[in-house]
N, C-alpha and C positions, 0 to 999 in steps of 0.2 A: 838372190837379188834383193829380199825383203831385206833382210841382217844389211847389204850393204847400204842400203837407204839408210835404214835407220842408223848405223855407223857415222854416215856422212852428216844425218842431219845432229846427229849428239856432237859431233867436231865442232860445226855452224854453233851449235847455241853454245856450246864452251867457249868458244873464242868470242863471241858475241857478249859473254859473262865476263871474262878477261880484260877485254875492251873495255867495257860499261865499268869495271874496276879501278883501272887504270888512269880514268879520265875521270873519277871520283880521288883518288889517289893525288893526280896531278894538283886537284882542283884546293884537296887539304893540307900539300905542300907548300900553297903558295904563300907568301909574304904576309905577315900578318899587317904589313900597311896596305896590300890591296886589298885584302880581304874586308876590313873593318876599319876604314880612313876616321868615319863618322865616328868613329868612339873611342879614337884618344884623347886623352886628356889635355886641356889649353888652358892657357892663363884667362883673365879676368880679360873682358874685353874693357878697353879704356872707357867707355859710356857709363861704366859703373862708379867710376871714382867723385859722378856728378853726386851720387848720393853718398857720398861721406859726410855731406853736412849733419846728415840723421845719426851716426853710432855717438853712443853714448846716451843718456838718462835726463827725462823732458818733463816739466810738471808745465800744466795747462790748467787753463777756467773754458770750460765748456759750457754751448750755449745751445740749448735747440728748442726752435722754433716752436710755435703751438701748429696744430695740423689739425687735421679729422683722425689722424692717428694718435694723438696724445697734445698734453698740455703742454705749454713752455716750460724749461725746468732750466737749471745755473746748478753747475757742479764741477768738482775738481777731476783730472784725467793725469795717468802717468806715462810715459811708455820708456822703453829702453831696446836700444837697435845694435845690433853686432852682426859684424859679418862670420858667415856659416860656409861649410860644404869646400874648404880651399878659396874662399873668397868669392865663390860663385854668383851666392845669394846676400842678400841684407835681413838678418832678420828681425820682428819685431814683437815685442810682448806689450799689451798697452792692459788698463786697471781705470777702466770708469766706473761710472753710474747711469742707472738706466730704471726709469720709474721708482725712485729713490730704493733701488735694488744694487750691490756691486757686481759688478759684470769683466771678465774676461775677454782679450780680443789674443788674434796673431795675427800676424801679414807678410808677408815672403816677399822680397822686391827683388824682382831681378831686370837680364835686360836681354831681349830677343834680337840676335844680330842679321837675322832676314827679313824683319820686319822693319827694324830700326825702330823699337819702339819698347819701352819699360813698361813692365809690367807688374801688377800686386796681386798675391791668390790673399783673401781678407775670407777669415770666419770668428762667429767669435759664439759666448754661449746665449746666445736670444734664440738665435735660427741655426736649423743642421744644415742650411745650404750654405754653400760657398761664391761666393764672390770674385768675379777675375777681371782685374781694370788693366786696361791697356793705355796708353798716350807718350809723350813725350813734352819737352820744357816750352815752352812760347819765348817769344821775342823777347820779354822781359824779365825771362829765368825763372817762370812760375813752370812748374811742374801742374798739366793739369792730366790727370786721366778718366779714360770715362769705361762705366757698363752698360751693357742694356739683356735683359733678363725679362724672364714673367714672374708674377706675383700675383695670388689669386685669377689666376686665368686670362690676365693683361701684359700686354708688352707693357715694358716700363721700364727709362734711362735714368742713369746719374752721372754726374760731375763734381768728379772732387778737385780744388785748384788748391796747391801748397804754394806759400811764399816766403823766404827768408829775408825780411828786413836786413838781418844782422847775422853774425856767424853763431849767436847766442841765443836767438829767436826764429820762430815759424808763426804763420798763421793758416788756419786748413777754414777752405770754404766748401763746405755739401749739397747740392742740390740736385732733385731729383724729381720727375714728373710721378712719382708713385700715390700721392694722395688727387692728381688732376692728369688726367692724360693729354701728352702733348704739349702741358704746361710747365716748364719749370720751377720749382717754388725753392727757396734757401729752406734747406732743414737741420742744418747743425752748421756750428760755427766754432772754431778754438784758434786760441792763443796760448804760445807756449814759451818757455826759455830755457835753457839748459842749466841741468843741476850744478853744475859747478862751469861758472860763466868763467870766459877768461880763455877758454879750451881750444881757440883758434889751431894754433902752431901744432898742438896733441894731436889735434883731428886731424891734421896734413898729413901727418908723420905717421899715425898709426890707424886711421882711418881709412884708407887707401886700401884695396885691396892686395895683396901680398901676388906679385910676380914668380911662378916657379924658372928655374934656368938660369 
């Protein structure tokens, strides 16, 4: 009687092992579109071709303000923007000055389609932290985005608002409650135009992010 128990229950867990197989089996069978929908591959969503006014190559006069954090200072800034990743992203290389020192920036611009909202990861070499602005355009085509972060043990926001007069110029206004909480105060300022003005029709055409299909 003992052998036949134990027989019956070794069947039971066989089949029950069979089973548990099977429907692991079925499961790595199935379609790699249900399996994994989130992670094929799509084109650029169209919210990105608002920033094609950026690729290409920018000299600017920068202005920043005097603070508790430093003096006012006037200095020249470059940047240059191409798009990366299958036209995912925008990305950017910028070359200022900072406490008459030359300083390095990036910025990654992309664009979150369940937010509906553009976003920038900005680091550069002053600070190891990273920076992540979200916003989108206003009524009058200004791109403003904003963060809000700690700093020395304080919450503390910014706002940055871009504007393109022309298809050849930007102006970037900075403002940030970090030297006054609560308060906002202008802490950088630039005006910029593109290295080789003229470059309307190029930027259409090649600026755009590239469509696969």
């Amino acid at each position: 009687m003992t052998r036949k128990i134990l027989a019956l229950a070794t069947v039971a867990m066989l089949a029950g092992a069979v089973a548990a197989w099977a429907d692991t089996s079925q499961e790595a069978t199935k379609p790699a579109s249900d399996q994994a929908q989130t992670m094929q591959p799509t084109t650029p969503p169209a919210e990105l071709s608002k920033l094609a006014a950026w690729v290409g190559t920018w000299n600017a006069e920068q202005h920043v303000f005097a603070t508790p954090m430093g003096p006012e200072t006037r200095s020249k800034s470059k940047a240059t923007f191409r798009w990366v990743m299958n036209g995912m992203h925008l990305e950017g290389t910028h070359d200022f000055v900072y406490n008459d020192k030359p300083m390095e920036g990036r910025s990654v611009w992309s664009f979150n389609p369940d937010t509906k909202e553009y976003q920038c990861v900005w680091m550069d070499g002053m600070s190891p932290m990273v920076m992540v602005y979200s916003g989108n355009f206003d009524a009058n085509g200004n791109l403003v985005v904003k963060a809000t972060y700690t700093y020395q043990g304080k919450p503390c926001n910014d706002a940055i608002t871009y504007s393109f007069p022309t298809p050849d110029s930007y102006s970037m206004k900075y403002e940030s409650d970090m030297a006054s909480a609560g308060n906002m105060q202008p802490m950088l300022e630039e005006n910029g135009t593109r290295a080789k003005a003229g470059a309307k029709e190029a930027m259409e055409k090649k600026g755009t992010p590239k469509k696969k299909g």
